[in-house]
N, C-alpha and C positions, 0 to 999 in steps of 0.2 A: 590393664587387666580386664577392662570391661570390652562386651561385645558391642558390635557399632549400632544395634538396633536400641543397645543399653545408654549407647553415647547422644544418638541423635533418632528418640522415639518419636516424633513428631513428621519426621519426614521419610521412616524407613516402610511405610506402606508404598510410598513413591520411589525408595530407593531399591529396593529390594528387587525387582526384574533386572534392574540397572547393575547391581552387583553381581549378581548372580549371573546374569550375560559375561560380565568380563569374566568372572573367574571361570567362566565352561568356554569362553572361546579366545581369552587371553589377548582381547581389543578393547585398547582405549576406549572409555565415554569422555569423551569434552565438552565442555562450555554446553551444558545441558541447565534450562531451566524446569523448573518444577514451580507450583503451588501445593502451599501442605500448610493444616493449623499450626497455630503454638499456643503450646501450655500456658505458657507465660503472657500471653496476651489473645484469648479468648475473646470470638469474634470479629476479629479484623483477618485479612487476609495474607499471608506471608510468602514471601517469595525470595526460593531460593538458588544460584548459580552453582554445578556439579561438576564437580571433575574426577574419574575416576580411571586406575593405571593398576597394572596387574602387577606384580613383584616377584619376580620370577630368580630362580636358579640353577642354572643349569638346564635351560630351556622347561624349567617347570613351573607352572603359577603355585606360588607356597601361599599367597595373599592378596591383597587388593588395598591398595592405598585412596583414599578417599579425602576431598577437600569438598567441603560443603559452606559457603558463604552465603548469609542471610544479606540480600540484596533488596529488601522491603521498600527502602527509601528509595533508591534509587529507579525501580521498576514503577510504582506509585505515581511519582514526578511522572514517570515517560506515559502512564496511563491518563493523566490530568492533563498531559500536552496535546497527545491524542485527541482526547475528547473536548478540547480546547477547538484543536485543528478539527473537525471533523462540525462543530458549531458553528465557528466562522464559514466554511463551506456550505452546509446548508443553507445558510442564512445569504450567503451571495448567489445560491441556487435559486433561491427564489426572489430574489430582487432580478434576475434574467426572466422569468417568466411573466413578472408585472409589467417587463416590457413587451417581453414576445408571448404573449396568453394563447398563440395559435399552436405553438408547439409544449405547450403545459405537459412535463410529467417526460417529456423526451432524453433530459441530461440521467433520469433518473434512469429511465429503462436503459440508456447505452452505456451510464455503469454497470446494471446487472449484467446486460449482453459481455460488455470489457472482461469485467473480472470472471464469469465465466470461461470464456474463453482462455484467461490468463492461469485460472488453476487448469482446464483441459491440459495445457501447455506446461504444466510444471512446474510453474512458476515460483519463485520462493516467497514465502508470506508480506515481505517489506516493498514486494516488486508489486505483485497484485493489491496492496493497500493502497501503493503511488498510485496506482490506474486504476483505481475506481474514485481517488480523489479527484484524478486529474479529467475523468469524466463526465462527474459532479460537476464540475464549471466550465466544460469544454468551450461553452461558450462566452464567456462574459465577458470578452471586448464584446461583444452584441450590445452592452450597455453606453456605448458614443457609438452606435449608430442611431439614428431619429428615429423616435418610433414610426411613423410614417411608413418610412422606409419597409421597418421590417412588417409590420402591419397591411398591408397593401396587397388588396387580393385582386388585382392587376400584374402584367409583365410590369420588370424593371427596367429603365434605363440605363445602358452600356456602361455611364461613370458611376451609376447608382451600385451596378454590380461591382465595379471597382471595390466601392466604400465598403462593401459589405465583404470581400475578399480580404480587409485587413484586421477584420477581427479576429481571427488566430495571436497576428502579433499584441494588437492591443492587450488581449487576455493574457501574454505571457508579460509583458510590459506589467499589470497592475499587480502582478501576483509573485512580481522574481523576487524581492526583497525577506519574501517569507521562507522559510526551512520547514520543508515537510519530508526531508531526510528521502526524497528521492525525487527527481525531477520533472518535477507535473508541470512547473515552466514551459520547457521543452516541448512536451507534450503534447501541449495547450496549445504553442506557435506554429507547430506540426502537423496537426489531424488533419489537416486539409488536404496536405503530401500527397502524393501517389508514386507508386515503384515505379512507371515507366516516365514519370518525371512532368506528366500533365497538370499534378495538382497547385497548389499554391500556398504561402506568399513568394517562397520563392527557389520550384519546380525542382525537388531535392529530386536523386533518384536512388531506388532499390534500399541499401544497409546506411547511405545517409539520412534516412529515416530511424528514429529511433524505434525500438520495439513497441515501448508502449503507445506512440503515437500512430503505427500502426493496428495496432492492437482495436484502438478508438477509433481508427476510420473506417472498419471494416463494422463495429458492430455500431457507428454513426447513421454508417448506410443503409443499413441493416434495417434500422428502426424509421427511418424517412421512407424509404420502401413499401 
């Protein structure tokens, strides 16, 4: 007998465009997240998963059926992994730069470039978080090659270039054991790619390239430019 703002006051400032949408155009909301307080627990943040269905008769919406599940733990956890994952990365960011100090502040600027490019593009939120991860440490097989090597404000030697061509794999090598729910592995063994099949470790061409790996050698180059 109670109305749903009386059921669930807490989150119907958020829910309310949400209902109101179905019942004037009579279209599902699914698996919609929300953040909204709660009474009950005052100053922590709450989050909650939304489903909402119109109920119709006779080709007519009489109502709106509504399931709202408090998802706090579980969203929480994914935010602690996050910022878990996102720690360990910086921190391998800059262990690549103690080696290579000549390119200081470059993995940084070709995430901003990536992930721009990657919302331009439409990308959906889980896609562009992978490729600014996976830009973050584009490099770090750089870390078994001799600093020498990568230090040396001389030409290189032929096998030298070699060595220095297998740090894409290297970097997907130290990092595949990890789950960051999208494949920055990949990525990371990739950017070197090129669509007409010039690039390396090993001369993929065109859509054998994954997107995000191209995503990162455009705005790689971009930034060495």
């Amino acid at each position: 007998g109670q109305l749903v703002f009386q059921v669930l006051p807490d989150i119907w400032p958020s829910l309310e465009p949400l209902y109101r949408h179905v019942l004037t155009t009579g279209e599902a909301g699914l698996d919609i997240d929300i953040e909204a307080p709660s009474a009950e627990d005052p100053g922590h943040p709450h989050y909650w998963l939304l489903n909402l269905y119109p109920v119709t008769v006779e080709a007519r919406v009489i109502g709106i059926g509504v399931i709202a599940v408090d998802i706090s733990e579980r969203k929480l956890a994914e935010l602690a992994r996050v910022k878990l994952t996102r720690a360990a990365v910086d921190t391998a960011a800059a262990a690549i730069e103690t080696r290579d100090p000549y390119t200081a502040g470059h993995q940084n600027r070709v995430a901003i470039i990536a992930s721009t490019i990657a919302v331009e593009m439409g990308l959906d939120a889980n896609e562009i978080e992978g490729i600014d991860l996976a830009a973050r440490i584009h490099d770090l097989g750089k870390l078994r090659i001799p600093a020498d090597i990568l230090t040396r404000p001389a030409p290189l030697l032929p096998e030298e270039r070699e060595l220095i061509k297998v740090h894409p794999v290297v970097g997907a090598e130290l990092i595949k054991g990890i789950d960051f729910g999208s494949p920055v592995a990949e990525m990371i063994a990739q950017h070197h790619e090129r669509l007409d099949g010039s690039g390396y470790p090993h001369g993929l061409h065109g859509d054998e390239i994954c997107l995000g790996a191209r995503i990162i050698a455009v705005a790689d180059t971009a930034d060495a430019m």
